[in-house]
Phi, psi and omega in degrees: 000010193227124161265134160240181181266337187291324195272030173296316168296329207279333197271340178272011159292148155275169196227156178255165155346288195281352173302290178335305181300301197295319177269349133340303214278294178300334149333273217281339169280327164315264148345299154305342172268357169101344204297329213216127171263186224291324169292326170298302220302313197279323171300321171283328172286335196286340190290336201280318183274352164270000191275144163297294227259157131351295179257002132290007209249273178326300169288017125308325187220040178303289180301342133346139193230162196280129148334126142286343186222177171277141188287149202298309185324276173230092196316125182291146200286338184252252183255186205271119183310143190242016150241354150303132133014120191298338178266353164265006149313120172278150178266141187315152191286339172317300183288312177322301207261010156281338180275341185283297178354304180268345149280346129323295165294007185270309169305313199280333200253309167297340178278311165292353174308273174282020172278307180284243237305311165350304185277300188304334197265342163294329198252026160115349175057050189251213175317115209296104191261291212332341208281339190273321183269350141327305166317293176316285190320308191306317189300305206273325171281312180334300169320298180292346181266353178265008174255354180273320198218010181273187177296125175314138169298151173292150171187150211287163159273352189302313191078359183271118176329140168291145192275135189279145009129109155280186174097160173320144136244157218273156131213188179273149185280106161280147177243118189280145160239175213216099196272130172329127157277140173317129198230132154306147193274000000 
C-alpha cells in the first residue's frame, strides 16, 4: 500500500486470494480509525477484490498513511507478510522485546544511576566517583541499543553450511608420547 520506487517489480505481480483479503482487512483498520468512510470503504474493497497486480492493490491506498499498529481483527499468526510494504510491516516480535529489554534497562540504569549520587552526596560531596560506573552502564546500553536500532545482521538465504576455504590445508601434526606405566619397586 506504499509506492515506493524500489517496488516497481512488485507492483506488476499478481495478487492472490489471501494478498486481496489481507489488504481489506487493512481497509478496513483504516476505516475504524476514522481514515475512510463507510462509502470509501466499500467502494475500495470492491475495487480491491477486482484488483490483478499489487499495484493496482496500492493506488487504492496511496492517500492513506502505513497502520502503526497491526490490525485489531486477527493477528497474523506468523512472521510480518513480506508482500506488504516495508512500511506497513508490524515490527517483528524479536526487535519488539529488544526494545522493551532496553527499555528496561534504561529504568534500571537510571534508578541505580541515582541511587549512586544519592550515596556520593550523603558521603561528603569530594570526588564525584558515581561517574565511573555511570560510564560503565552508558557503555554497556549504547551497546544494546545499537543492536536494538544498528544494521540487521547479514545473514544467508540458503541456510546451507559456508564452503570451506579452497586451496591446500594445513594441519597440526599429532604427537602422542606414551608414559611408562609404574611397576612397584
Amino acid at each position: 500500500m506504499d509506492r515506493n520506487p524500489g517496488d516497481q517489480p512488485r507492483a506488476s505481480l499478481r495478487a492472490a486470494d489471501a494478498d486481496r483479503e489481507r489488504f481489506v482487512e487493512t481497509l478496513r483498520q483504516h476505516h475504524v480509525d476514522g481514515r475512510l468512510t463507510a462509502d470509501e470503504l466499500a467502494e475500495r474493497t470492491e475495487r480491491a477484490y477486482a484488483a490483478r497486480t499489487f499495484g493496482d492493490l496500492d493506488a487504492l491506498a496511496a492517500d492513506l498513511p502505513p497502520l502503526s499498529t497491526p490490525a485489531r481483527a486477527a493477528p497474523y499468526p506468523g512472521p510480518a507478510p513480506a508482500d506488504l510494504p516495508p512500511r506497513m510491516r508490524p515490527p517483528g516480535p524479536r526487535q519488539a522485546a529488544a526494545k522493551a529489554a532496553l527499555l528496561r534497562t534504561l529504568v534500571w540504569f537510571g534508578t541505580i544511576s541515582l541511587m549512586l549520587i544519592a550515596v556520593w552526596a550523603l558521603t561528603g560531596r569530594e570526588y564525584f566517583w558515581p561517574v565511573w560506573p555511570i560510564l560503565g552502564l552508558s557503555i554497556a546500553i549504547i551497546w544494546q541499543a545499537f543492536a536494538v536500532w544498528g544494521p540487521a545482521p547479514t545473514t544467508t538465504t540458503t541456510g546451507a553450511a559456508p564452503e570451506p576455504p579452497s586451496g591446500p590445508v594445513r594441519t597440526m601434526p599429532v604427537t602422542r608420547r606414551v608414559l611408562p606405566l609404574a611397576t612397584p619397586p
